[in-house]
Wavefront OBJ file of the C-alpha trace (Angstrom):
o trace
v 31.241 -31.775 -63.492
v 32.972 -29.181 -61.033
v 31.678 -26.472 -59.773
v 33.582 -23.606 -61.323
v 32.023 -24.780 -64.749
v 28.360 -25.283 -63.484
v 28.813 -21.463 -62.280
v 29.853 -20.200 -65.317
v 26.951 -21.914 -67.428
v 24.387 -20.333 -65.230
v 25.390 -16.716 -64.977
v 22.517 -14.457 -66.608
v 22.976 -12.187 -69.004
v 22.637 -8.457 -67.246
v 20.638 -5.817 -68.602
v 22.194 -2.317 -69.200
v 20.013 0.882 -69.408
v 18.004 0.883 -72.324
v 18.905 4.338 -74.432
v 15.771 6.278 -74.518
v 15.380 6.860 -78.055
v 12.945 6.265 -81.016
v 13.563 3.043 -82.000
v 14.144 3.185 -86.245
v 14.168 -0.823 -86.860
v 9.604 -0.980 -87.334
v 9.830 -4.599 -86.593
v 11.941 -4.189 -83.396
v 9.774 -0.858 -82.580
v 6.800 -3.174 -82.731
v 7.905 -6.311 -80.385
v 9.189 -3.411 -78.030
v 5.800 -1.399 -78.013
v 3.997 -5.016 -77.285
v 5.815 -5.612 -74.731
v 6.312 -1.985 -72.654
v 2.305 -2.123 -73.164
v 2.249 -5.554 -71.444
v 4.701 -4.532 -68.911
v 2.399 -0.842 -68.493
v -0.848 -2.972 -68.285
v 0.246 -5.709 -65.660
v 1.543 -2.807 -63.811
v -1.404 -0.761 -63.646
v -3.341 -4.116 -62.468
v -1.131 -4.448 -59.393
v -1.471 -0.852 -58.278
v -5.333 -1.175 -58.367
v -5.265 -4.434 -56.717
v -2.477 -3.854 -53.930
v -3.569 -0.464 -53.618
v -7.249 -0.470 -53.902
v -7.336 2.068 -56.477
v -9.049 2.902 -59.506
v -7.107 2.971 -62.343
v -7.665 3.371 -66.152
v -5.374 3.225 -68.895
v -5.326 4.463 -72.910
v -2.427 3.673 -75.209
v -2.520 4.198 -78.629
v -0.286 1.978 -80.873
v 1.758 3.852 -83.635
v -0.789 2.560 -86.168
v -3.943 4.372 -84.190
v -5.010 1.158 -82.529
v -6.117 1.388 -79.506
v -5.624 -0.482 -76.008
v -7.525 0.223 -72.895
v -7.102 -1.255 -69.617
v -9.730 -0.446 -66.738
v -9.582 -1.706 -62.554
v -13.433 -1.017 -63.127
v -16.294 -2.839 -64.650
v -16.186 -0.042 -67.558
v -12.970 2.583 -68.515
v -16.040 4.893 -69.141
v -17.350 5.063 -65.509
v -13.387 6.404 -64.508
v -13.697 8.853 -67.516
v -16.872 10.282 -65.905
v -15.367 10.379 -62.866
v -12.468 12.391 -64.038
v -14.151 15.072 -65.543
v -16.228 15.167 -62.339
v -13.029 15.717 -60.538
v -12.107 18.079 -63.228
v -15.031 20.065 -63.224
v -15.016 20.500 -59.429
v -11.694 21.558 -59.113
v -12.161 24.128 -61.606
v -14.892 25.494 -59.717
v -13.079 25.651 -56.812
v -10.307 27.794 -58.521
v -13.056 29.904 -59.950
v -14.325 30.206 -56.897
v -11.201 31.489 -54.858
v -10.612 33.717 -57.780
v -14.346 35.592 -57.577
v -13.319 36.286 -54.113
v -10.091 37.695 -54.705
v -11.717 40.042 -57.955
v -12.475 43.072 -56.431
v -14.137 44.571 -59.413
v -17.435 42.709 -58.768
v -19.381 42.433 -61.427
v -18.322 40.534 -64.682
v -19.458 40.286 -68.394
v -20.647 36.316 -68.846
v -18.131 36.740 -72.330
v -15.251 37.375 -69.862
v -16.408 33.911 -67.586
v -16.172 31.813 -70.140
v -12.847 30.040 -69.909
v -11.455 27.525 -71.956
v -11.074 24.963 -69.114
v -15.255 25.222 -69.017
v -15.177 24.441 -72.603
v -13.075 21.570 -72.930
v -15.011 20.527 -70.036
v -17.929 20.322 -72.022
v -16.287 18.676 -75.026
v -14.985 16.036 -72.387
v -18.264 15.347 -71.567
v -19.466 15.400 -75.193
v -16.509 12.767 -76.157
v -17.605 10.461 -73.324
v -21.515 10.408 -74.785
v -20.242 10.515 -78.106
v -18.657 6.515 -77.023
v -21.762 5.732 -75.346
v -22.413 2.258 -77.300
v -26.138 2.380 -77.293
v -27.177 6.323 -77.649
v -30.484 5.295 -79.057
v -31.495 2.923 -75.860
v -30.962 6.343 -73.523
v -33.359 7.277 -70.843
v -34.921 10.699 -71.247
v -33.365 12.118 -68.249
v -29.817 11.025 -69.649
v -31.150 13.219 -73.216
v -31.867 15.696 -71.345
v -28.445 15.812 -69.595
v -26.790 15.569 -73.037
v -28.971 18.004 -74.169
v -28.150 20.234 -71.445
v -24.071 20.392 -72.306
v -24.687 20.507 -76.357
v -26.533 23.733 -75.115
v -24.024 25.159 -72.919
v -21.029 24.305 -75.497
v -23.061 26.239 -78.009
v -23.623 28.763 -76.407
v -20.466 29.368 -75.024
v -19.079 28.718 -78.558
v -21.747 31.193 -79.659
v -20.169 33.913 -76.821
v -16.858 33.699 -77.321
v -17.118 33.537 -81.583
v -19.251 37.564 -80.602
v -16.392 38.264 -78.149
v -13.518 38.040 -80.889
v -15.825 39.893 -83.321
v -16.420 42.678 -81.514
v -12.298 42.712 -81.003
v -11.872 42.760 -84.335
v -14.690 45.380 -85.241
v -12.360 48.507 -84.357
v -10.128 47.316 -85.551
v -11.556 47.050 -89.493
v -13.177 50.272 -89.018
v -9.225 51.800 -88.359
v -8.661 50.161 -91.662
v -11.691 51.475 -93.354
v -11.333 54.989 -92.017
v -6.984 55.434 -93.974
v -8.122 53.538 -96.836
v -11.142 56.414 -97.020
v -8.075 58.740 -96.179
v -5.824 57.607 -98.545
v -8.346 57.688 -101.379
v -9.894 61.205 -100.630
v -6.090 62.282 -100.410
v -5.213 60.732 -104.263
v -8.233 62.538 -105.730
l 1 2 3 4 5 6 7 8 9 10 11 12 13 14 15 16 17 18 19 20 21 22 23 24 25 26 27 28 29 30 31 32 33 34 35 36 37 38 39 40 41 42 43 44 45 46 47 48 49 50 51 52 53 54 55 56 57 58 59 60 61 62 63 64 65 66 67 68 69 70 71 72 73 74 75 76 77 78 79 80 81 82 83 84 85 86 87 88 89 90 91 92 93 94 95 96 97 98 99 100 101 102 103 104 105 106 107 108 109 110 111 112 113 114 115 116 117 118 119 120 121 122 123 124 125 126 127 128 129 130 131 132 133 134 135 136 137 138 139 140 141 142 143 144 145 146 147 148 149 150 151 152 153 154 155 156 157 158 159 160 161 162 163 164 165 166 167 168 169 170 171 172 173 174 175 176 177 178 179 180 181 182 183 184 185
């Protein structure tokens, strides 16, 4: 055999850019999900091995399934320490922002921010896939005891907040439909 034919049987095939697009075919949609998530996974391993860092990963499949990947012993552990991380760094914004408020003194209706409360439901998510709630210690009760109570609560103060928006409001209404009814008589 020559060369020039050898060449020729050996030349790969080259890959053009893949249109970004929702892929209609289901079956070819499928192989192509398995294998991006594959691709996505192996990936993630070789940042938190090359890089030392902790890294977790959720994908949910089309169908709801669901695929987790974590550089830890437990995907849970990096969930906690996200809302950590979360939690703090709202604090600190809060912070900065008290000390730019001039006005002082604040109503604890006007503090509660949504970031606080989906905060809370983070954490109440994470217990709420704790695999064993029934084996928990009493201190970690009391902890999920602790932000049921504060959710509630600020639940509770924000559900009085919009009422008391809305009170003037239906009074206004109350008041021309009096109006309106003295005026027909």
């Amino acid at each position: 055999m020559d060369s020039s034919s050898m060449g020729e049987t050996k030349k790969k095939k080259k890959r053009g850019r893949v249109k970004i697009a929702r892929i209609e075919d289901k079956t070819t949609r499928q192989v192509r999900f398995s294998k991006r998530r594959s691709g996505l996974f192996k990936k993630a391993s070789e940042l938190a091995v090359l890089c030392d860092a902790e890294v977790a990963l959720l994908v949910f499949s089309p169908s709801g399934r669901l695929f987790e990947y974590s550089s830890c012993s437990c995907i849970g552990m990096t969930m906690k320490r996200y809302q950590q991380f979360e939690c703090t760094q709202k604090k600190a914004t809060d912070d900065e922002m008290s000390k730019v408020d001039t006005t002082g003194i604040k109503n604890d209706e006007e503090n509660c921010s949504g970031s606080d409360f989906k905060c809370l439901l983070l954490q109440i998510a994470c217990w709420a896939n704790h695999e064993h709630l029934e084996h928990l210690k009493d201190n970690e009760l009391g902890k999920l005891e602790k932000i049921l109570i504060d959710a509630l609560s600020l639940t509770k103060s924000k559900k009085k907040l919009r009422e008391k928006e809305r009170l003037p409001i239906a009074s206004e209404v109350n008041n021309s439909e009096e109006e309106s009814l003295s005026g027909n008589t």
